[in-house]
OpenMM code with the backbone's topology and positions (N, CA, C; nanometers):
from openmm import Vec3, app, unit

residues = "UNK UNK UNK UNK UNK UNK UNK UNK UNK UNK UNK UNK UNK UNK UNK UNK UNK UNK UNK UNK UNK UNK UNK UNK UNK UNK UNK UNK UNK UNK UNK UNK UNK UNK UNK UNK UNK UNK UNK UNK UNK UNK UNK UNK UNK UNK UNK UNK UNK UNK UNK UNK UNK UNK UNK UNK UNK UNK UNK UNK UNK UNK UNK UNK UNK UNK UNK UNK UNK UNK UNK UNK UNK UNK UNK UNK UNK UNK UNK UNK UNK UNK UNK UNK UNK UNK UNK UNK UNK UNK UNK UNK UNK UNK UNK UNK UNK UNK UNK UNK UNK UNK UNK UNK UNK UNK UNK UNK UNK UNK UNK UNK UNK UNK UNK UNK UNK UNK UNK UNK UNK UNK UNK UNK UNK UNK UNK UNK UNK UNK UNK UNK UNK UNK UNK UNK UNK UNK UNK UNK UNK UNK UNK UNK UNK UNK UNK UNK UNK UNK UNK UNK UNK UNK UNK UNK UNK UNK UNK UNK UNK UNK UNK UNK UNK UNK UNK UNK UNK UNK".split()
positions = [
    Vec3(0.5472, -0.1692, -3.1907),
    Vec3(0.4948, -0.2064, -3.0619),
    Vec3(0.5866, -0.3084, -2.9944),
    Vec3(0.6205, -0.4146, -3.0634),
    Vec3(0.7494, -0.4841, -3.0249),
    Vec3(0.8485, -0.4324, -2.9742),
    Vec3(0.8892, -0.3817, -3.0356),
    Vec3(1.0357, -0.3087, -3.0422),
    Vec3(1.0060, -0.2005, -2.8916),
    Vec3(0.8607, -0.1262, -2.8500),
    Vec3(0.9353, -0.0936, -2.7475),
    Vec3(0.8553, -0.1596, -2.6302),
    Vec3(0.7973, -0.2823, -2.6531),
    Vec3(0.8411, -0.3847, -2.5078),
    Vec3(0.9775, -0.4311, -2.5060),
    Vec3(1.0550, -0.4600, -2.6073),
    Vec3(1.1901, -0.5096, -2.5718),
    Vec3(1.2350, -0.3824, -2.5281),
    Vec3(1.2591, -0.2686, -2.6019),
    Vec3(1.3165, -0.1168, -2.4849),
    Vec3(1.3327, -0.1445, -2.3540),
    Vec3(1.1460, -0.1206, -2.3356),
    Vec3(1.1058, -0.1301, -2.2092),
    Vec3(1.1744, -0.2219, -2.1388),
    Vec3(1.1512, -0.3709, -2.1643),
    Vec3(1.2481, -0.5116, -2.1156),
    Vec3(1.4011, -0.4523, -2.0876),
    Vec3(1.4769, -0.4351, -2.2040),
    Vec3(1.6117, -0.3845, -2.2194),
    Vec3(1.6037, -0.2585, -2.0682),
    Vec3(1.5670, -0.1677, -2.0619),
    Vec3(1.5778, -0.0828, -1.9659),
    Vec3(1.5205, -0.0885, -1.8124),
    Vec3(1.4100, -0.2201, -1.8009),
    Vec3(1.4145, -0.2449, -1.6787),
    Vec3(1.5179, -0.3779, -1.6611),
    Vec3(1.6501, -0.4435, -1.7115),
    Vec3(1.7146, -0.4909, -1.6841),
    Vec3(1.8370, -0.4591, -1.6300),
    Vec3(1.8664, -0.3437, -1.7196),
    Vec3(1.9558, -0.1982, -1.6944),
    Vec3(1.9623, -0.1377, -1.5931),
    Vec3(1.7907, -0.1161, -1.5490),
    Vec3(1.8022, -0.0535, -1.4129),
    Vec3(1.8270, -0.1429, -1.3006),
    Vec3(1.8322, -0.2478, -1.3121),
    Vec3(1.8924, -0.3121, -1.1791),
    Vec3(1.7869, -0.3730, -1.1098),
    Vec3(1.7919, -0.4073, -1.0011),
    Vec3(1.6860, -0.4897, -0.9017),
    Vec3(1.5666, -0.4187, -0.8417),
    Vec3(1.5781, -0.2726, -0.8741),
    Vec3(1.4767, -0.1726, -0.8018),
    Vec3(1.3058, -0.2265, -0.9603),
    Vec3(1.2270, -0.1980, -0.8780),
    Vec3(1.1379, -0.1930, -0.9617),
    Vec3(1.1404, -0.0387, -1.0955),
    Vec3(1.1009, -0.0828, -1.2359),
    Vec3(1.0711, 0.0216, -1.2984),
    Vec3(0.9751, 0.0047, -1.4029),
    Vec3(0.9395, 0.1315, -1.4370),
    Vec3(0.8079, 0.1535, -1.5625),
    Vec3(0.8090, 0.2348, -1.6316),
    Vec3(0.7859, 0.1439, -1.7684),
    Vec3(0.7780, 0.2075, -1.9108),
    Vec3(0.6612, 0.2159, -1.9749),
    Vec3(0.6246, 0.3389, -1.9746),
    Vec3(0.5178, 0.3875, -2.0059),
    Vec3(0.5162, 0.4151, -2.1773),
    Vec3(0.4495, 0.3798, -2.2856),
    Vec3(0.4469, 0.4227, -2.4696),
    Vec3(0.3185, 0.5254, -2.4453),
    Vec3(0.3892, 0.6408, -2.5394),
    Vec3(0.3092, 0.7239, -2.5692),
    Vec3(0.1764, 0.7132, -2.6166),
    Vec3(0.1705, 0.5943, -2.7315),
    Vec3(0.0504, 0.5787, -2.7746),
    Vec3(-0.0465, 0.4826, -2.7157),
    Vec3(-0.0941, 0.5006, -2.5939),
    Vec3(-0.1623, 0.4332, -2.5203),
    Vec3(-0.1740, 0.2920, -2.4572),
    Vec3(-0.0360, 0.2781, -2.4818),
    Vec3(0.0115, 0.1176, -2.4460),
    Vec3(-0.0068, 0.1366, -2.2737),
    Vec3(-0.0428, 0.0212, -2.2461),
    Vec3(-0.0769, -0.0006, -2.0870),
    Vec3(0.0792, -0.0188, -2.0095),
    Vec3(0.1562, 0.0568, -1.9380),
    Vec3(0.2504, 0.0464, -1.8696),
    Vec3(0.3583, -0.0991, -1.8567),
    Vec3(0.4479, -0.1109, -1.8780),
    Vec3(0.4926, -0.2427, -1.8101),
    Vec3(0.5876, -0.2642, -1.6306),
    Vec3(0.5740, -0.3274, -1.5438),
    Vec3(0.6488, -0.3098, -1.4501),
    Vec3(0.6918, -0.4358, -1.3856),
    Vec3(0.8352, -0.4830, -1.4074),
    Vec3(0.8929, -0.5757, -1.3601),
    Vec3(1.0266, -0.5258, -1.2560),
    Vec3(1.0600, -0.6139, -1.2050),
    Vec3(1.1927, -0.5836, -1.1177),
    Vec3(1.2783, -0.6464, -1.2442),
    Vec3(1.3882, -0.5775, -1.2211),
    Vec3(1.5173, -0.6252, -1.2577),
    Vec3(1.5699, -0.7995, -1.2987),
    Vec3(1.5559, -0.8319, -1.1295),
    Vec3(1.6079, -0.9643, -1.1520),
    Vec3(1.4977, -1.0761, -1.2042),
    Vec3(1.3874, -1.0254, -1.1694),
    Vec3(1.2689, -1.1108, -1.2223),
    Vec3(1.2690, -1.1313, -1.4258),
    Vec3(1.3096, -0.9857, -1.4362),
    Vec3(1.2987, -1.0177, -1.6317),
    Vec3(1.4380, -1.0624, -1.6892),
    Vec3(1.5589, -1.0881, -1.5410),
    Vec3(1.6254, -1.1776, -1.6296),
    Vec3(1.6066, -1.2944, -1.6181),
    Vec3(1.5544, -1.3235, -1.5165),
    Vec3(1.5248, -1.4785, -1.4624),
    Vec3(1.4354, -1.5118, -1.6271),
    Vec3(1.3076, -1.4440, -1.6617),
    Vec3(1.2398, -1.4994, -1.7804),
    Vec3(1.3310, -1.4689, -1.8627),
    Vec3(1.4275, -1.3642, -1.9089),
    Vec3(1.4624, -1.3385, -2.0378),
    Vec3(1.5406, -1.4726, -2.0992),
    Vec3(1.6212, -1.5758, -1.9771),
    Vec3(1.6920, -1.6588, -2.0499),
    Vec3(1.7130, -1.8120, -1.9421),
    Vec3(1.5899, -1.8723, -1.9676),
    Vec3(1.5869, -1.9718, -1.9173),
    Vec3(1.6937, -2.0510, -1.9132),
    Vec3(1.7097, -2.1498, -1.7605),
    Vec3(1.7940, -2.2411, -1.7584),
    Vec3(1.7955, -2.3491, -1.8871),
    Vec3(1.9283, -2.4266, -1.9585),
    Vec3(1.9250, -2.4840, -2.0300),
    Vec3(1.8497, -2.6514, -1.9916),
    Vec3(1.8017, -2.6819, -2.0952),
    Vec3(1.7729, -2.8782, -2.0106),
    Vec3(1.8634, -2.9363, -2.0144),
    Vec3(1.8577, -3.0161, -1.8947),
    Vec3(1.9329, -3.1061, -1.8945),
    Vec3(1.9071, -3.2262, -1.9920),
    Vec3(2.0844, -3.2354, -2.0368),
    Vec3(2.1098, -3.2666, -2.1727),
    Vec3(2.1355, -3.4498, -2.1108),
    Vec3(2.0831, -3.5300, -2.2231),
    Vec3(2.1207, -3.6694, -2.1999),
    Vec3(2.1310, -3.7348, -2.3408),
    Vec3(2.2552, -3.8070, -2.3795),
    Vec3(2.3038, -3.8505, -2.4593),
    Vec3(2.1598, -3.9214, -2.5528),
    Vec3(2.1425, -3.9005, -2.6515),
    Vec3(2.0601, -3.9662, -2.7542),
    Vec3(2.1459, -4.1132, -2.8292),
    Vec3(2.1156, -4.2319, -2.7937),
    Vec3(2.1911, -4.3730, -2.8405),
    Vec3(2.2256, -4.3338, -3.0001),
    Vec3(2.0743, -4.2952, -3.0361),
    Vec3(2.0663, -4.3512, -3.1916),
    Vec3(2.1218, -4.2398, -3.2613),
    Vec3(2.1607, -4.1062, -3.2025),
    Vec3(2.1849, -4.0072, -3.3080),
    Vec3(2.3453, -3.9614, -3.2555),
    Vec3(2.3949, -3.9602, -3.1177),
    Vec3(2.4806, -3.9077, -3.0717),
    Vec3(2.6444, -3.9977, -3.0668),
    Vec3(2.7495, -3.9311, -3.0936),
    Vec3(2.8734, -3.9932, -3.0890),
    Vec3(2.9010, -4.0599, -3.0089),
    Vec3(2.9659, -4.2314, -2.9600),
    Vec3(2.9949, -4.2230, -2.8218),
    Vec3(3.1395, -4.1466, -2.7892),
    Vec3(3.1392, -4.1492, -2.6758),
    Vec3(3.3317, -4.0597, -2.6309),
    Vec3(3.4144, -4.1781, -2.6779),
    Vec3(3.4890, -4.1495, -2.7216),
    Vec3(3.6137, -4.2349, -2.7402),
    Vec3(3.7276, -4.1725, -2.6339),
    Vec3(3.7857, -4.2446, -2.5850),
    Vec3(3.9045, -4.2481, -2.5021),
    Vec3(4.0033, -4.1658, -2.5455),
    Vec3(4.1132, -4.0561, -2.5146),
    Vec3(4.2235, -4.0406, -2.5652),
    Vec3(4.3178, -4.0748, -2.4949),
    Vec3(4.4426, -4.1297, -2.5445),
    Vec3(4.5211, -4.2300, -2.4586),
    Vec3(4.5582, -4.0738, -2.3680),
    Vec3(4.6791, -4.0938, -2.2232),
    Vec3(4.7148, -3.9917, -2.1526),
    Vec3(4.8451, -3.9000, -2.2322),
    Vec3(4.8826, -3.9707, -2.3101),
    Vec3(4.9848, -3.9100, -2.3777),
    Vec3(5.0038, -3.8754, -2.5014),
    Vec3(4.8469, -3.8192, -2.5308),
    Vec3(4.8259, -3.8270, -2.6960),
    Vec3(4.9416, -3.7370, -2.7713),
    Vec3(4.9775, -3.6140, -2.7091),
    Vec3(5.0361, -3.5000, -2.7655),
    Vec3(5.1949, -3.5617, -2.8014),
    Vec3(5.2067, -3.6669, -2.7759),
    Vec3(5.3289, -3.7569, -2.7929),
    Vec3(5.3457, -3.8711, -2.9245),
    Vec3(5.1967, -3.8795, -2.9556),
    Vec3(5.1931, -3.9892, -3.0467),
    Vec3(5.3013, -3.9682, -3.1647),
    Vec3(5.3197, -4.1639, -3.2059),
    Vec3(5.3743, -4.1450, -3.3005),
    Vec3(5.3416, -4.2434, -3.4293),
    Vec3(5.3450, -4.1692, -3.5548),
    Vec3(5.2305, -4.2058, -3.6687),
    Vec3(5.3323, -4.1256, -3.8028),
    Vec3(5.3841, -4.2133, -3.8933),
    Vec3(5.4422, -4.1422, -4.0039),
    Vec3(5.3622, -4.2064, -4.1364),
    Vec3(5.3756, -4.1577, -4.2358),
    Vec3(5.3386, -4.1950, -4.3842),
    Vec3(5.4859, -4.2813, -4.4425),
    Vec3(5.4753, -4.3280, -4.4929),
    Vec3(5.6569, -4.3598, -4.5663),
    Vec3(5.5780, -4.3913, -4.7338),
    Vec3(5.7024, -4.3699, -4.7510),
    Vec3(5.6670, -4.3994, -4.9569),
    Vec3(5.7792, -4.4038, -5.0000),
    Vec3(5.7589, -4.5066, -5.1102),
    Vec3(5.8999, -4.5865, -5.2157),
    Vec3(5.8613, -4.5267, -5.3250),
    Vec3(5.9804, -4.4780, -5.3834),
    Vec3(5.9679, -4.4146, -5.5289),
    Vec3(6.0305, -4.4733, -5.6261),
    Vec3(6.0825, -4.5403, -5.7520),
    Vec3(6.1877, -4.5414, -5.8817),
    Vec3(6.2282, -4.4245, -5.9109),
    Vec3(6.3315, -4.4263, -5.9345),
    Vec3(6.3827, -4.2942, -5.9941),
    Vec3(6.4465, -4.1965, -5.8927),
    Vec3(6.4861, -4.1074, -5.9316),
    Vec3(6.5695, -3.9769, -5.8244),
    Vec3(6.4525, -3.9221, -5.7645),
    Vec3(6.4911, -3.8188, -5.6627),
    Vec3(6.4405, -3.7391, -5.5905),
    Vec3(6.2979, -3.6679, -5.6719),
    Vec3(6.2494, -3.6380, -5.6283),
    Vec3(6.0607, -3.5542, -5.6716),
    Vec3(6.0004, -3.6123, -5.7604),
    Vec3(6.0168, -3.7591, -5.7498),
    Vec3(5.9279, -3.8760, -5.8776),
    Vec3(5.7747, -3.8703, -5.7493),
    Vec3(5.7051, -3.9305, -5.8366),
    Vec3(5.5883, -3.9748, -5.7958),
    Vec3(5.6158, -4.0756, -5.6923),
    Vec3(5.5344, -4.1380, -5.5911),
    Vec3(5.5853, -4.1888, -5.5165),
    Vec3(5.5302, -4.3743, -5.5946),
    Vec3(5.5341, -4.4522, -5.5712),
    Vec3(5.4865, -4.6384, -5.6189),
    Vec3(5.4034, -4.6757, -5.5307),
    Vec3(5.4467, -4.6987, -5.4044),
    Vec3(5.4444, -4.7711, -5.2847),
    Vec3(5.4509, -4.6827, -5.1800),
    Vec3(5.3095, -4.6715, -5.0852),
    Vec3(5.3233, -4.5660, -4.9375),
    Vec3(5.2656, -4.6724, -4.8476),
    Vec3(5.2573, -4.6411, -4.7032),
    Vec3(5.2179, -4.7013, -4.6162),
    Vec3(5.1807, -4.6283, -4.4802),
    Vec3(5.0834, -4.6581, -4.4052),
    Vec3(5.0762, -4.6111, -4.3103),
    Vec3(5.1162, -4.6559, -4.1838),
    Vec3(5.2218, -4.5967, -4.0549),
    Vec3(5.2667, -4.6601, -3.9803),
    Vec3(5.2994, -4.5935, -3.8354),
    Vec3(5.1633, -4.6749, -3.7398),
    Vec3(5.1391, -4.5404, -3.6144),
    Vec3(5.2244, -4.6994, -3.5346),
    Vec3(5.2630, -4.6210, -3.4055),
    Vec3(5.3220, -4.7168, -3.3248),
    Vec3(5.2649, -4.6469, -3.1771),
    Vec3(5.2728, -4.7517, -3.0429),
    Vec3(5.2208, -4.7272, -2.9481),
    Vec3(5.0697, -4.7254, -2.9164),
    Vec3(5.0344, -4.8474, -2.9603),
    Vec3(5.0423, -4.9773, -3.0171),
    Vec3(5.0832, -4.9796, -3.1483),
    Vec3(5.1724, -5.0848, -3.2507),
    Vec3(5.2126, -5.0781, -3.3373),
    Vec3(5.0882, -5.0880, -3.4604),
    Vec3(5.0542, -5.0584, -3.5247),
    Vec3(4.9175, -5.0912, -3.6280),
    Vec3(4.9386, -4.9565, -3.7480),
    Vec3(4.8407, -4.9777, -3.8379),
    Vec3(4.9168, -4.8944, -3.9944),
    Vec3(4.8898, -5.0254, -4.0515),
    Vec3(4.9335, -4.9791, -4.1940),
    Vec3(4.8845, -5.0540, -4.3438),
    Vec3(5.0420, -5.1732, -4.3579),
    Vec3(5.1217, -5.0867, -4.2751),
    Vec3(5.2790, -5.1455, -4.3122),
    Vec3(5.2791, -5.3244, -4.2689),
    Vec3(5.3451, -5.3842, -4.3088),
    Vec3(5.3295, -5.5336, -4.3828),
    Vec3(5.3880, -5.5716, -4.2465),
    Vec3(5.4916, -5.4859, -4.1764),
    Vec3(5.6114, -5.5429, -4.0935),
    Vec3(5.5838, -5.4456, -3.9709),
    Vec3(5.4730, -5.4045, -3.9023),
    Vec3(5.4697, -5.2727, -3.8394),
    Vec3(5.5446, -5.2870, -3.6632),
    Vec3(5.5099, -5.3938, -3.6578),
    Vec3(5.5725, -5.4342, -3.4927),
    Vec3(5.7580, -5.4210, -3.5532),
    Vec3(5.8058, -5.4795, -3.6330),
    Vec3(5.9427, -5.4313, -3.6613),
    Vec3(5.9467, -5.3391, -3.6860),
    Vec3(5.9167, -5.2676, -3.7754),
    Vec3(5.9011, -5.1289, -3.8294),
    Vec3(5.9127, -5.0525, -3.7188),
    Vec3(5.8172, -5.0492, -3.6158),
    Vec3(5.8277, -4.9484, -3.4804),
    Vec3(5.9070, -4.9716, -3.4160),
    Vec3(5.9576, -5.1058, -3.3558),
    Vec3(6.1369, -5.1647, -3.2912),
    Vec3(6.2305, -5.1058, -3.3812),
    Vec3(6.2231, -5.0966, -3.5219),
    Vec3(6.3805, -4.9794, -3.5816),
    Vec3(6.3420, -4.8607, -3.5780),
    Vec3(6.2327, -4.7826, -3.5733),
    Vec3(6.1937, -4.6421, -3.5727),
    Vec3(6.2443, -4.6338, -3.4526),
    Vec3(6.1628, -4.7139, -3.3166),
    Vec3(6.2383, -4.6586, -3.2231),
    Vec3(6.4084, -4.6698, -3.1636),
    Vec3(6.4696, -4.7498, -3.1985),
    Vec3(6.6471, -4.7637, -3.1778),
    Vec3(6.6440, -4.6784, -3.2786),
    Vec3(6.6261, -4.5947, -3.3740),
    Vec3(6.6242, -4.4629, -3.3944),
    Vec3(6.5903, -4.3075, -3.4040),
    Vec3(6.5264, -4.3202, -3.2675),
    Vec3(6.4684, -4.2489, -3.2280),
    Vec3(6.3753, -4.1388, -3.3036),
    Vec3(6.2962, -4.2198, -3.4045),
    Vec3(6.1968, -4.1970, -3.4984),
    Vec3(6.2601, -4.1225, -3.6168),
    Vec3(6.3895, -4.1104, -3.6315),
    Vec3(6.4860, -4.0785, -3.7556),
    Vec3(6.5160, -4.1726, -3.8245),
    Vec3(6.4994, -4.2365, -3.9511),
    Vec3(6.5280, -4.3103, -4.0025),
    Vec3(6.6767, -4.2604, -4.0624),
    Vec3(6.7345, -4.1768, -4.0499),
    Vec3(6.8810, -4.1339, -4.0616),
    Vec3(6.9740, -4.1634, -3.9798),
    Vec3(6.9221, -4.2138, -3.8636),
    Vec3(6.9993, -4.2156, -3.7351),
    Vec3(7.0199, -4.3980, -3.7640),
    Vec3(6.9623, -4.4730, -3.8719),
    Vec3(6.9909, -4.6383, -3.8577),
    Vec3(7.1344, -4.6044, -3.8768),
    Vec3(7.1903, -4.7484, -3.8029),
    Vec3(7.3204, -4.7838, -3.8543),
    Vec3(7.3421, -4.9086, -4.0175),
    Vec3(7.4148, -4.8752, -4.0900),
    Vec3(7.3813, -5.0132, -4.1746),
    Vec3(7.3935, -5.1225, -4.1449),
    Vec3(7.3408, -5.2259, -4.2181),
    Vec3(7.3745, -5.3947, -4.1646),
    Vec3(7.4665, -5.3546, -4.2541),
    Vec3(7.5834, -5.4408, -4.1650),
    Vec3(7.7023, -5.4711, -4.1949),
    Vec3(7.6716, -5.6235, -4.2879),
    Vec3(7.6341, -5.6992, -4.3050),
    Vec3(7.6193, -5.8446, -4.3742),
    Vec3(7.5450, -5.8539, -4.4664),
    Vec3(7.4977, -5.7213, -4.5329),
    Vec3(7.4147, -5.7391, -4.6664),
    Vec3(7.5124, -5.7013, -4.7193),
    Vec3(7.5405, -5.7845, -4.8519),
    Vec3(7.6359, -5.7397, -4.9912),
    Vec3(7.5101, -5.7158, -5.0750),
    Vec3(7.4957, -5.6061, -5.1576),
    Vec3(7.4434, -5.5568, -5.2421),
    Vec3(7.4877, -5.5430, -5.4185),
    Vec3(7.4024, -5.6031, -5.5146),
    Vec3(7.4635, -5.5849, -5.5927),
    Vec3(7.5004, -5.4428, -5.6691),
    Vec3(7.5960, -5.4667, -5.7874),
    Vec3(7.6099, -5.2716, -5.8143),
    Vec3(7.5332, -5.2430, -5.9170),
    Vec3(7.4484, -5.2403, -5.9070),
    Vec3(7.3141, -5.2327, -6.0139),
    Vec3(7.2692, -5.1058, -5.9633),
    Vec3(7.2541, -5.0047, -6.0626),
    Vec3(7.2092, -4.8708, -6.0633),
    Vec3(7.0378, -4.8646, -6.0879),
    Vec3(6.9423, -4.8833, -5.9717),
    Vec3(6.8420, -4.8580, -6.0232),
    Vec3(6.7887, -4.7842, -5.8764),
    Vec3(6.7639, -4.6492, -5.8851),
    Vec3(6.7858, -4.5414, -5.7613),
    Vec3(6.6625, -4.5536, -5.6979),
    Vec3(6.6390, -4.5655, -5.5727),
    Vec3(6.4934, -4.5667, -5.5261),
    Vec3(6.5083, -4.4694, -5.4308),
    Vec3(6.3734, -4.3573, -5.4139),
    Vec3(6.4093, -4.2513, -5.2917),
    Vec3(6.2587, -4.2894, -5.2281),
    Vec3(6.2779, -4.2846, -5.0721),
    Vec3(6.2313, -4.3281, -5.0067),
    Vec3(6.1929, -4.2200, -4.9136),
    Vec3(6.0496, -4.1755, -4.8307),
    Vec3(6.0412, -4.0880, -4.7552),
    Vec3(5.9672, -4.1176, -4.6398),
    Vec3(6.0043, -4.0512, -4.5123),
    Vec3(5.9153, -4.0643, -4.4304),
    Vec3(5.8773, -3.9551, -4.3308),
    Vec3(5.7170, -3.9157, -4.3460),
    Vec3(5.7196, -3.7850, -4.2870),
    Vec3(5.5788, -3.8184, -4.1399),
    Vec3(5.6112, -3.7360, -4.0867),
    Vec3(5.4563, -3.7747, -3.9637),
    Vec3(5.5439, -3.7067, -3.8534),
    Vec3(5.4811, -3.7476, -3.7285),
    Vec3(5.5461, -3.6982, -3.5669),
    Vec3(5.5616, -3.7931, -3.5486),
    Vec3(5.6821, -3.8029, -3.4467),
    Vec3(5.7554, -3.9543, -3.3587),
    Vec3(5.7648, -3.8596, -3.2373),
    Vec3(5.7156, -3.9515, -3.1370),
    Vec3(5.6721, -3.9181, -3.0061),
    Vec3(5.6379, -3.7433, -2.9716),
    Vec3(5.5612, -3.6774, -3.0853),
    Vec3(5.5371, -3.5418, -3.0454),
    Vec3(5.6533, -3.4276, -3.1218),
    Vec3(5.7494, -3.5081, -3.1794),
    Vec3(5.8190, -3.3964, -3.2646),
    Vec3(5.8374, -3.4634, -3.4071),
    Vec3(5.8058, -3.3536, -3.4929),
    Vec3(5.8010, -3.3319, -3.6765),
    Vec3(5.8882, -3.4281, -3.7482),
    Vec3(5.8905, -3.5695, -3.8376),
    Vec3(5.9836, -3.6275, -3.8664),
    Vec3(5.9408, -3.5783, -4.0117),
    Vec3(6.0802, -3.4962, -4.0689),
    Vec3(6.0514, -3.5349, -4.2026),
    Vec3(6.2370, -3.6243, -4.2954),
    Vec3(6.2188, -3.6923, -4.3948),
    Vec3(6.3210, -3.7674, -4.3892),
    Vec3(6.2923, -3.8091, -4.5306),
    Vec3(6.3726, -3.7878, -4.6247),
    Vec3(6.4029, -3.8513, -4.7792),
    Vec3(6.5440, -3.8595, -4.8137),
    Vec3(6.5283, -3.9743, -4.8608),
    Vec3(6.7114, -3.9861, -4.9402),
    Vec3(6.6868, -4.0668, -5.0491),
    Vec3(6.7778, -4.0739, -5.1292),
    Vec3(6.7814, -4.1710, -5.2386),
    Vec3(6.8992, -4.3112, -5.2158),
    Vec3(6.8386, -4.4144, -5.3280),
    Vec3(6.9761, -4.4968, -5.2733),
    Vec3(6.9550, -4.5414, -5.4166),
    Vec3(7.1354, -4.6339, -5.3976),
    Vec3(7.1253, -4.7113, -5.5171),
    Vec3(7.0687, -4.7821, -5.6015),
    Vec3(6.9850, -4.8745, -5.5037),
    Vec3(6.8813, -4.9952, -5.5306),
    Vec3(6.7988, -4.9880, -5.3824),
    Vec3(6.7282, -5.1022, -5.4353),
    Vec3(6.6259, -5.1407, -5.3475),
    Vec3(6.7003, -5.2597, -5.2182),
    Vec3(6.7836, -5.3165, -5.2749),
    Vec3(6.8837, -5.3614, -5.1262),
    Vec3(6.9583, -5.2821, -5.0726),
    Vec3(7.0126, -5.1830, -5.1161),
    Vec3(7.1025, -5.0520, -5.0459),
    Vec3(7.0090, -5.0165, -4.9747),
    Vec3(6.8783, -4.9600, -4.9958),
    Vec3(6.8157, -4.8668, -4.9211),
    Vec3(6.7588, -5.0073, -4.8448),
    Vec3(6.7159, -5.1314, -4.8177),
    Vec3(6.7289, -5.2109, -4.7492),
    Vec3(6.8411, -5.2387, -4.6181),
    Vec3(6.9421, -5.2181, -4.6401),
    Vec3(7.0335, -5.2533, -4.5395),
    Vec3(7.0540, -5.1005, -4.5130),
    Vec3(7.0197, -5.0331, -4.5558),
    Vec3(7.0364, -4.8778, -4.4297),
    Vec3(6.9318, -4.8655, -4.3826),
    Vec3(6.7795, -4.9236, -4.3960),
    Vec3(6.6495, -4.9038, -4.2966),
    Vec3(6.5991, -5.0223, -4.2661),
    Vec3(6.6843, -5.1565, -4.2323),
    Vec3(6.6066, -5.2598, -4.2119),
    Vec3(6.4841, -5.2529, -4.3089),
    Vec3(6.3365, -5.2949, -4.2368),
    Vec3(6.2414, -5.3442, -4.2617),
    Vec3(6.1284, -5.2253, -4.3005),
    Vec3(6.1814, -5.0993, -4.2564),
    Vec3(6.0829, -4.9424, -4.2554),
    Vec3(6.0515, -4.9642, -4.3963),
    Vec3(6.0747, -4.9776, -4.5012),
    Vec3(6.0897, -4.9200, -4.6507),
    Vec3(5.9916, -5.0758, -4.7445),
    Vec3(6.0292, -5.1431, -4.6519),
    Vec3(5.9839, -5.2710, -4.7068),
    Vec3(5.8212, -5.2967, -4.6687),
    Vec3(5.7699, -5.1995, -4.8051),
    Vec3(5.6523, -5.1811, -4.8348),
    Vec3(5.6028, -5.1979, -4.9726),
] * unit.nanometer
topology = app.Topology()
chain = topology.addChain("A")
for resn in residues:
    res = topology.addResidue(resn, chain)
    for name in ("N", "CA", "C"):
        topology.addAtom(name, app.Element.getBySymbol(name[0]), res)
């Protein structure tokens, strides 16, 4: 019996704005609506929606240039290349903030290298001693909207110091 008032429904929607009637064989009393009238009931306007304090998110802001941000991971390792990492840090800039100890410097050498930490130049005025103890260092995330990924190894922990400033010094 359900099933063919919805028919019925379904086929006077079908037919359009003219009036029509569906008559059931087994003595069901006729139905007759117009068209636009059974869509008007079939799917009521939604309510108007108003933020709930206690249950609902507020908006947070996205800055205008989000698709630009820039935010890397870095990590200090012992040992050669594919060790476990010791020491990571987190380090977003624009505003400078992250876990990193030094992050307002950290983002002044990321950026004079244009978020490549390959692109530093070395300090020329660190002497390093020649002590073999290899540290590989990585840093991966987006700088201003394009993919940084970046690992090398160095001699020591002052070598890889005077080729990244303050980035590593975590």
């Amino acid at each position: 019996m359900k099933r063919l008032y919805t028919l019925a429904a379904c086929a006077t929607i079908v037919a359009g704005p003219t009036a029509s009637t569906a008559t059931a064989t087994s003595g069901v009393e006729p139905v007759t609506t117009t068209g636009a009238a059974a869509l008007a009931t079939a799917t009521p306007p939604p309510p108007e929606w108003e933020p709930d304090p206690d249950v609902d998110v507020p908006v947070t802001r996205v800055p205008r240039d989000a698709s630009r941000g820039s935010a890397l991971v870095l990590t200090v390792s012992g040992g050669g290349p594919g060790t476990s990492f010791e020491r990571f840090s987190k380090l977003a800039c624009d505003p400078p903030r992250g876990t990193h100890p030094r992050r307002v410097r950290a983002c002044a050498v990321l950026d004079q290298a244009n978020g490549d930490p390959g692109n530093l130049d070395p300090d020329p005025d660190t002497t390093c001693p020649k002590v073999f103890d290899p540290v590989t260092v990585t840093a991966n995330g987006i700088w201003r909207g394009r993919y940084v990924w970046f690992e090398r190894t160095y001699s020591n922990t002052c070598a890889a110091h005077a080729m990244t400033d303050v980035l590593f010094d975590i």
